[in-house]
N, C-alpha and C positions, 0 to 999 in steps of 0.2 A: 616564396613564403616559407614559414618554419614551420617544421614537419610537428605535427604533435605529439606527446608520449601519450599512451592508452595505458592504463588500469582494468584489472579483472577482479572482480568482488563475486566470490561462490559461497553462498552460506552451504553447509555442509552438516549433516547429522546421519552418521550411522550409514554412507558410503562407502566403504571400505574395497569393494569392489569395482567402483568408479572413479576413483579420484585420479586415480595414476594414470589410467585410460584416457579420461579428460584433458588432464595436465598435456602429457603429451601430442594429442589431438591439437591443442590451443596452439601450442610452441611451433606445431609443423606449418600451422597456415600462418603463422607471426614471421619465421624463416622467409616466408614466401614472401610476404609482404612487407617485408626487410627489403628485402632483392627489388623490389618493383616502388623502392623508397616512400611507402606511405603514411612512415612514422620515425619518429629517430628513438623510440624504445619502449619497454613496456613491464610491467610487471601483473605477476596475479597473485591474489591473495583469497586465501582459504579462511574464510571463519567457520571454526568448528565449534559446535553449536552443543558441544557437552555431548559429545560419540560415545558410548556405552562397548564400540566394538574394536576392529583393529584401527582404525582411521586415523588416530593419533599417531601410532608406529611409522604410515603407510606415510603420512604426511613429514615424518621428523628425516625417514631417508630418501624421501625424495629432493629435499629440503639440501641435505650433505651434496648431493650433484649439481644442483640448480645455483644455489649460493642465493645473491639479492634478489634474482629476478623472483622467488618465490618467496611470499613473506606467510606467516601462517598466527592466525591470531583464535588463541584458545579458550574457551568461555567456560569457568564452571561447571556452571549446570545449562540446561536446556532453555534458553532467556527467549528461542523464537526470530524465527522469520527478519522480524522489524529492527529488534536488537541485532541481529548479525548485519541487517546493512548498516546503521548507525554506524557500529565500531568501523567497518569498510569503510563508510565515507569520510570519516575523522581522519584515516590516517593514509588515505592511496593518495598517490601524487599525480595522477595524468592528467591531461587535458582533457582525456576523452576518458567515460569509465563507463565498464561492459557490465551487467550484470548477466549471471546466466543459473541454471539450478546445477546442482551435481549429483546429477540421476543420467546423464549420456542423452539424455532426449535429445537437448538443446545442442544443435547442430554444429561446431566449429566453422567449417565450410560455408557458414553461412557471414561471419566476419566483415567479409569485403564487401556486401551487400548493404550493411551497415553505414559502414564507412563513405560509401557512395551514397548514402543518402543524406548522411550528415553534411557532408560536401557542396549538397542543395540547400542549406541553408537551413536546416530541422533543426533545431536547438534540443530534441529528444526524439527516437525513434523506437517504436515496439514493434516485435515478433507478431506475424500473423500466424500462426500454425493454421493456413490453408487445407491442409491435409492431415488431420489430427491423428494420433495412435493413443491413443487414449481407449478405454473401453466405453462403452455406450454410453452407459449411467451419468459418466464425468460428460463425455461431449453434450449430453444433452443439456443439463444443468447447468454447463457455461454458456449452451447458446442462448437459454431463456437471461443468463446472468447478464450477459454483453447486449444482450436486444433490448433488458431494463435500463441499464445503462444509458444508451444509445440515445433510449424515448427521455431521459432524467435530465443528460445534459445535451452540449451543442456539440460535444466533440465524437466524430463517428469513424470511430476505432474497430475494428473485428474480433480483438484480443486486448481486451483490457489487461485482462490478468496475466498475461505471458511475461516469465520470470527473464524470458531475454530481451534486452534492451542495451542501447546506447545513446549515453546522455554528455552534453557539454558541464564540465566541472562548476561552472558557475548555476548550475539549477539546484546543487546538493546542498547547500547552505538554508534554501527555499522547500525542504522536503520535509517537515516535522510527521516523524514515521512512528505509530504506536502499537500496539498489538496488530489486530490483522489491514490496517490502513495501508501498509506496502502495498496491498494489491491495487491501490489508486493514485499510482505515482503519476501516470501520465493526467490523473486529472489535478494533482496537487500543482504540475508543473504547467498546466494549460491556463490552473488558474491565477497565474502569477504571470500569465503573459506569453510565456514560452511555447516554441510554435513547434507543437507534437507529430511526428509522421508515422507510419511503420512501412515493413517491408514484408515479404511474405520469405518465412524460413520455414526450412525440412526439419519438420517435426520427426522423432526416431521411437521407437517402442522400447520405454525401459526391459534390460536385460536384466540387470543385477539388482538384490535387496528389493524393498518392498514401500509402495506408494504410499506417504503422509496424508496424502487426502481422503479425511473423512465425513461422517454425522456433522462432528463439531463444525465442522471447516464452511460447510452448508449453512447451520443454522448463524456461525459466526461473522460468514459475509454477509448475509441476509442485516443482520445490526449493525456489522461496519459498515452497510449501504445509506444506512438513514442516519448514522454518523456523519458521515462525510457529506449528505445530503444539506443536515444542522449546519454544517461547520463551513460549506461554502457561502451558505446564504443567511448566517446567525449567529456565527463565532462572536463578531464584533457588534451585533446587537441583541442576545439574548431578551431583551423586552419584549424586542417585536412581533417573538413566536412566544413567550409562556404570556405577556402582554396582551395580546391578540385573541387566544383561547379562554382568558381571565375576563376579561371584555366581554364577549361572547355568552359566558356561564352567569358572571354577574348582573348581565342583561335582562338575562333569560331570569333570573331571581327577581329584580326590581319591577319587572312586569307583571311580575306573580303576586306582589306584594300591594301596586297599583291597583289589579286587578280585585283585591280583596277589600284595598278600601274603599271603591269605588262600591263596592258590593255595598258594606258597611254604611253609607251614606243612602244608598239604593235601597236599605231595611230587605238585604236579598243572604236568603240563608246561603251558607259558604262553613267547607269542612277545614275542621283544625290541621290535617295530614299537607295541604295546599301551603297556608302558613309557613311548616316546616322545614316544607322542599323550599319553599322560593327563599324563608332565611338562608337554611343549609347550601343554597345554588348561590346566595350573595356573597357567604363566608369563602366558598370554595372559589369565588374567583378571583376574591381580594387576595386569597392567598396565591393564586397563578403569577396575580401582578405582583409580589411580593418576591416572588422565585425570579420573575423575569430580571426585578430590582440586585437581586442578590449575584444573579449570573451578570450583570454589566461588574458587577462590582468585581467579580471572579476575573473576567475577564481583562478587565486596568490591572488585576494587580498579580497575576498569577505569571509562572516564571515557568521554561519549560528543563526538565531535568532528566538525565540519562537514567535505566531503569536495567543496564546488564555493568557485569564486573568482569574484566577481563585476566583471565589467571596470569599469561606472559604471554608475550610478541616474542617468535620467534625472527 
């Protein structure tokens, strides 16, 4: 059988203290796994995500020793999580591609693990961090995160959100990745068929620089959860949820309105404020059905568009 090439995709912001560490890590268990023929080559690629500190230096000479096997692709300004894998997955060439963070958490040694389970047929594999190093506050909040999960869809993962994974190249084409929606790749690629495993990696305690996860990040998965929620089960028919709720409200109006002529006929006193709601509750759902109209229509004709600029590809 032909050996495959692997790809590494690291978004990076303001490592400056890990990358080199990392880099080197990556290459020593690639060496090994050279030797034990499980790939005929590989490349990693760094997108720096608009680093404000040394990281671009750090990246440009490691770049002079490495040559192709390190490609480095530079962003502006700070485009985000989503945007850095975008650009990774536009331009990496492997068969296989890794993604991992570049904070040192994400374990190297854990590679072959990987690879073995892709081996089993997984067409995507995520990171379980079994053993988290994390501080409290985060481990807690991912557990209620990944248990929501869990209960929402069919797919029963431990680590949704673990930034290490290994996926088969033909699932990135199938990944439409936006603001903070990376963090649901294994359900993007679950929902397109593809059959998601994970394995369990040695999680490490950041040493260097200081952790991205915050307030926002909490209250921003919380909205990407009912994003992705919409978009599994109403991308392609928006009627049938603002439809549904329009229905509903209009109902709830025409009854009201029913209900007063019935009165009216009945010679049965009935207040003006009644009238008002059950108009105002008819107007409001005509216009539900009207949004749901507008989102089919959004839907036939809207086109999806890259949303980062890349300064240069080293």
């Amino acid at each position: 059988m032909k050996k495959p090439t692997i790809s590494f995709i690291i978004p990076i912001y303001n490592e400056q203290n890990n990358i080199k560490l990392l880099y080197y890590e990556i290459k020593k268990v690639m060496i090994y796994l050279k030797k034990k023929k499980k790939f005929s080559n590989y490349e990693v690629i760094f997108i720096d995500d608009g680093s404000r500190d040394n990281t671009p230096a750090i990246l440009k000479s490691i770049k002079k020793t490495e040559g192709k096997r390190l490609r480095v692709v530079a962003f502006r300004k700070n485009f985000g999580k989503a945007e850095a894998y975008k650009a990774g997955f536009e331009i990496c060439s492997g068969d296989l591609v890794f993604t991992m963070d570049g904070d040192l958490q994400d374990n190297p040694n854990d590679i072959p693990a990987f690879l073995e389970k892709i081996n089993q047929g997984y067409d995507i594999v995520i990171g379980w961090k079994y053993k988290r190093r994390d501080p409290m506050t985060k481990r807690f909040l991912s557990k209620i995160f990944n248990n929501l999960l869990r209960s929402l869809t069919k797919l029963k993962l431990h680590d949704f959100d673990n930034g290490f994974r290994c996926m088969k190249k033909e699932i990135l084409p199938h990944l439409d990745l936006y603001e903070g929606l990376y963090r649901y790749i294994p359900l993007l690629a679950n929902s397109k068929g593809f059959h998601v495993g994970e394995v369990k990696v040695h999680h490490r305690e950041r040493k260097y620089g200081q952790s991205k996860y915050g307030a926002s990040r909490i209250s921003g998965g919380f909205f990407d959860l009912i994003t992705i929620k919409f978009l599994f089960f109403y991308l392609k028919r928006p009627l049938h949820f603002f439809g549904g709720i329009g229905f509903v409200i209009f109902l709830i109006g025409f009854l009201g309105v029913c209900s007063l002529i019935y009165s009216i006929l009945r010679n049965i006193t009935w207040e003006t404020p009644l009238l008002t709601l059950s108009v105002l509750l008819i107007i409001i759902g005509i216009q539900f059905i009207l949004f749901g109209l507008i989102g089919e229509m959004i839907a036939n004709i809207s086109k999806k568009e890259k949303n980062y600029v890349i300064r240069k590809i080293i």
